[in-house]
C-alpha positions as CSV (number, residue, x, y, z in Angstrom):
1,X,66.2,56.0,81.6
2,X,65.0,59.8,82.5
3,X,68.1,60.1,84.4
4,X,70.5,58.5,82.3
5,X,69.3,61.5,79.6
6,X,69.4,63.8,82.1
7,X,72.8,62.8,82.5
8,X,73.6,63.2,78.7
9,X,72.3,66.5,78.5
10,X,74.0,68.3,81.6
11,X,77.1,66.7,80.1
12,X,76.7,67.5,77.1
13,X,76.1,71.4,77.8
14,X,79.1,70.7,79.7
15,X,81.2,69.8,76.9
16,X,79.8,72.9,75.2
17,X,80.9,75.1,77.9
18,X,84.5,73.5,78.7
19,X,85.1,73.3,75.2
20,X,84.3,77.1,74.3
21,X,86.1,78.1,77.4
22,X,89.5,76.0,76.2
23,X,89.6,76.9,72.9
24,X,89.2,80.7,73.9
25,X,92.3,80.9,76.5
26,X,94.1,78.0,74.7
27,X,94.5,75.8,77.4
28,X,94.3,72.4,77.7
29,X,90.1,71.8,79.3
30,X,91.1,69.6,82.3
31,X,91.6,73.0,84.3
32,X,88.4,73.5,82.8
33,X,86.8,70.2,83.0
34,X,87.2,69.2,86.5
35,X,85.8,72.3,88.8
36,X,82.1,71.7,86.6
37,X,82.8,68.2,87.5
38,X,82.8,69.1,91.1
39,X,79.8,71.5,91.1
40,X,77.5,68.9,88.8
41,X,78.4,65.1,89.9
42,X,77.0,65.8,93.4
43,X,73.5,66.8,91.1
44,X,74.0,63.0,90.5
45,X,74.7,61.4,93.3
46,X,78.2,60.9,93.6
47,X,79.7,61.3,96.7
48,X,82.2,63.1,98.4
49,X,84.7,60.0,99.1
50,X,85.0,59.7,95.1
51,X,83.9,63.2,93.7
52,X,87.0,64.5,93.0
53,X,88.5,60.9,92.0
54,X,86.0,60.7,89.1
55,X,86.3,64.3,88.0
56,X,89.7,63.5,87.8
57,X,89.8,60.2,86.0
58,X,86.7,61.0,83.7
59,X,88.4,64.4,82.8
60,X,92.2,62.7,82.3
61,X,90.0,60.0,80.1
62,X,88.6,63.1,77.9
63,X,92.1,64.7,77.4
64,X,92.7,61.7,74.5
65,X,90.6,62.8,71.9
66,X,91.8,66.0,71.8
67,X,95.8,65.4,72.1
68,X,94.9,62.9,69.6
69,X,94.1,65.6,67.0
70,X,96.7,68.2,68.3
71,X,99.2,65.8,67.9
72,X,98.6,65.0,64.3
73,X,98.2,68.5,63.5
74,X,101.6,69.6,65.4
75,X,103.1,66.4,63.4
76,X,102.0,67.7,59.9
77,X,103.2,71.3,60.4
78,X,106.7,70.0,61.7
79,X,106.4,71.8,65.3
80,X,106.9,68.0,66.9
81,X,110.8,68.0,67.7
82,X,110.3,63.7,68.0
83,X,114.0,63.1,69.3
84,X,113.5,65.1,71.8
85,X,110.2,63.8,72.5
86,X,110.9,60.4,73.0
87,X,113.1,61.3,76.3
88,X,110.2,63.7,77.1
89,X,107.7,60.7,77.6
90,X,110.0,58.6,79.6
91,X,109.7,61.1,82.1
92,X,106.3,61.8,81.6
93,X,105.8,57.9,81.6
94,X,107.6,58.2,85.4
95,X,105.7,60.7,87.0
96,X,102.2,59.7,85.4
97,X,103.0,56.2,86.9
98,X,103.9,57.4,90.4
99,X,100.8,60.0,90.3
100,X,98.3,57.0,89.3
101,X,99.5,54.5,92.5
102,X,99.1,57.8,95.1
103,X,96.0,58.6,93.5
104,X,93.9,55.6,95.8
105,X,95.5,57.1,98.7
106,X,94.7,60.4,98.4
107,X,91.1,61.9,100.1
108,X,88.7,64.0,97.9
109,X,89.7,66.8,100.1
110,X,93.2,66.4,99.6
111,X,92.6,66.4,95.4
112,X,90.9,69.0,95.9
113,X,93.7,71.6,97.7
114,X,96.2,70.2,95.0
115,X,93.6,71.1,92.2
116,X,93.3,74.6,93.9
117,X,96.9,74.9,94.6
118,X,97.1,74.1,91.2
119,X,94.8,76.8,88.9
120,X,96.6,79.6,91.8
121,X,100.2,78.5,90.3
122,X,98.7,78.7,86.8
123,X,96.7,82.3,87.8
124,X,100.1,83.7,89.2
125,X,102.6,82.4,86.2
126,X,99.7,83.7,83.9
127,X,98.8,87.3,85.2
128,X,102.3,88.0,86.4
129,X,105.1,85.8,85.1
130,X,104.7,84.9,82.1
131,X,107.4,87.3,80.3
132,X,109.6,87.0,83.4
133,X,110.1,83.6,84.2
134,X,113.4,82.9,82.8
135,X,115.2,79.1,83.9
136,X,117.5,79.1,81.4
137,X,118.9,79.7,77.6
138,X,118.4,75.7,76.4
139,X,115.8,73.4,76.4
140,X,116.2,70.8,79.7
141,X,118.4,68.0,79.1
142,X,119.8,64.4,80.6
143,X,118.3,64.5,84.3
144,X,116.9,68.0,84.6
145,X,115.1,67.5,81.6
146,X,113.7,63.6,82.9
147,X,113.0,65.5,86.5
148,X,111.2,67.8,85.0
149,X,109.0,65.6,82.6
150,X,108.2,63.4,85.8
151,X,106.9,66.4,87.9
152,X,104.8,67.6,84.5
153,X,103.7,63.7,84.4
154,X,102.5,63.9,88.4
155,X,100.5,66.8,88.3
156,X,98.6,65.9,85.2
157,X,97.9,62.4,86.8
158,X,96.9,64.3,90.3
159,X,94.6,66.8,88.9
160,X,93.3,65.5,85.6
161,X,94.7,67.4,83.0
162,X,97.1,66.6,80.4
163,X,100.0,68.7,81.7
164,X,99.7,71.0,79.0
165,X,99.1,74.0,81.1
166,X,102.3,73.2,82.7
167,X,104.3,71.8,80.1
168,X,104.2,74.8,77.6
169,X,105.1,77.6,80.4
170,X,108.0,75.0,81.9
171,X,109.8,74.5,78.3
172,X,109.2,78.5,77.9
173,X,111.0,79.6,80.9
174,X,113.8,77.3,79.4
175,X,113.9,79.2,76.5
176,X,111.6,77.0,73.3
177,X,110.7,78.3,70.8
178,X,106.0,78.6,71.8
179,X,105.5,76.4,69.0
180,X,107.7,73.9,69.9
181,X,106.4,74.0,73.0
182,X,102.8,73.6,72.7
183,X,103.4,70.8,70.0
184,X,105.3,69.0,72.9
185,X,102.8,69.5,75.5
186,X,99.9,68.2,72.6
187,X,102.3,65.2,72.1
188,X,102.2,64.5,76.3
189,X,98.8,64.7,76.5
190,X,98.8,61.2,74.6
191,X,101.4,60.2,77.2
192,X,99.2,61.2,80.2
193,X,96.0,60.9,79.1
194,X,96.8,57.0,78.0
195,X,98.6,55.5,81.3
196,X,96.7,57.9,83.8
197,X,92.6,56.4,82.3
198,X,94.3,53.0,82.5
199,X,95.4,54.2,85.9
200,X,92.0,55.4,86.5
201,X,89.8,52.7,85.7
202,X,92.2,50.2,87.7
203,X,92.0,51.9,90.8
204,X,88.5,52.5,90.8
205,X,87.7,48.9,89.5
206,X,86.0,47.4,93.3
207,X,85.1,50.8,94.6
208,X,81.0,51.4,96.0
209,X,79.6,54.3,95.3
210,X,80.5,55.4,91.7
211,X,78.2,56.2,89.3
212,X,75.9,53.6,87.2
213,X,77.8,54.0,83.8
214,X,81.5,54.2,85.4
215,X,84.3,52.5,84.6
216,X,86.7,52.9,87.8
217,X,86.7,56.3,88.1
218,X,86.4,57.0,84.7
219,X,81.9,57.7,83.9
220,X,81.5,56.6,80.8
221,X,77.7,58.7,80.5
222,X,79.8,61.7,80.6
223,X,82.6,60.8,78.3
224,X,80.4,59.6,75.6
225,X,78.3,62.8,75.6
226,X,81.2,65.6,76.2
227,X,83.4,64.3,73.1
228,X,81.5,65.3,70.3
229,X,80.4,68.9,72.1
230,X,83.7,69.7,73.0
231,X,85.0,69.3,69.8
232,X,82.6,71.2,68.2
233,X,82.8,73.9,70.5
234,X,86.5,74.2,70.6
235,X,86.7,75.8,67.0
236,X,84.7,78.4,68.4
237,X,86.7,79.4,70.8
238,X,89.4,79.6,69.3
239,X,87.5,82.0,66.4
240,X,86.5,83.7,69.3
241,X,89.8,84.8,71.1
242,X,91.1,85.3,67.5
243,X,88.9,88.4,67.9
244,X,89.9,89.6,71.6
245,X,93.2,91.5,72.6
246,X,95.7,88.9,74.0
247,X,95.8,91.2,76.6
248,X,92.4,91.2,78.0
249,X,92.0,87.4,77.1
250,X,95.3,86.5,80.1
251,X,93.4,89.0,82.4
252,X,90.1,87.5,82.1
253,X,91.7,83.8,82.5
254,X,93.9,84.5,85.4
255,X,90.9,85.9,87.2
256,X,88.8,82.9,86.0
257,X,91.6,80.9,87.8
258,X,91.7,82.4,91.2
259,X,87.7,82.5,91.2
260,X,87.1,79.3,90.6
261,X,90.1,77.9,92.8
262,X,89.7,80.0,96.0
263,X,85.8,78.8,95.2
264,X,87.3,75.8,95.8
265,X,89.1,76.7,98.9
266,X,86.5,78.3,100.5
267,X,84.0,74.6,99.6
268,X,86.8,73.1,101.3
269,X,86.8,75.1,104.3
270,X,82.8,75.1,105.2
């Protein structure tokens, strides 16, 4: 019982932290999320063969609540474009599908240089692309735009996100409109978050050495105690950043990105 409180509180704290930190940059806490998973589950035993398999389906599972509420809110200030969604999520569907049957496959050490690999793409669109990155003067349609949606929908199964962080800068360089494009990446995370925890809990259904309160991959302990502390603490981020220079707030997140992910590479290496 000590340790299953233990458990709650770290978690919780957690929540506190990845939900300040998401709300501040405006990003999507799976990029968050999943590097505290990797430095705290070992603190509870998990180990290595499924460390990075439950920070990914525990963090994918904890993307719901949140494009749950984004989602309504993008829906009652008309941002949602649903026609154009409904293609979207076909190809989201795709690519979240064939992410969830590689994910079995796929070593902790492996998840982990995608994850990396992953927060340097963001770092490098984010401190030095961003305004630059021009793939055309339309939005993405008929294949391209199904292509595209797939590769959003594999990453975000892969690395535990909701392919937000990809989704809004990919529809950018195409030329939409920021609000439509953050309203469509809040719309995918329901997409994602849905089929890849499904995915998650399936795939980790027979496997040893998860933790006591897991569902597959997906620990339940954590999930129960980070919902309400990230969405309290998300507000406050975002009151927060209101206050900083846009500016300063990319610098400070790109270099939070290539910290924590050449961290990574270097844990990988020793």
């Amino acid at each position: 019982m000590e340790e299953f409180v233990e458990h709650i509180v770290v978690f919780a704290l957690a929540g506190l932290a990845s939900g300040f930190v998401s709300g501040l940059f405006g990003v999507g806490g799976g990029i968050v999320r999943v590097p505290l998973f990797v430095y705290l589950l070992p603190l509870f035993g998990v180990p290595p063969a499924v460390l990075m398999h439950v920070a990914v389906g525990t963090s994918i599972a904890l993307v719901l609540p949140s494009a749950f509420a984004s989602t309504r809110k993008q829906l009652a200030l008309g941002n949602l474009d649903l026609p154009y969604f409904r293609t979207w999520a076909v190809g989201l569907l795709a690519g979240v599908l064939i992410g969830v049957v590689l994910l079995p496959f796929i070593s902790t050490e492996i998840l982990q240089a995608i994850f990396a690999a992953f927060m340097l793409a963001v770092g490098v669109y984010e401190g030095f692309l961003r305004d630059r990155l021009k793939a055309g003067a339309a939005a993405p349609q008929g294949v391209v735009k199904l292509a595209v949606a797939a590769a959003v929908g594999i990453v975000a199964a892969l690395t535990g996100t909701g392919g937000g962080a990809v989704t809004t800068p990919v529809l950018q360089a195409f030329s939409v409109r920021l609000e439509s494009a953050i309203a469509t990446a809040s719309a995918g995370g329901l997409v994602t978050g849905a089929v890849a925890t499904i995915g998650a809990v399936v795939n980790g259904w027979h496997v040893r050495g998860l933790p006591a309160w897991s569902l597959g991959y997906v620990d339940l302990a954590i999930f129960i105690s980070m919902v309400p502390t990230i969405l309290i603490a998300a507000p406050l981020g975002v009151r927060t950043g209101h206050r900083l220079s846009e500016t300063w707030l990319r610098r400070i997140y790109t270099a939070l990105l290539f910290v924590i992910a050449f961290d990574l590479i270097r844990k990988l290496v020793s």
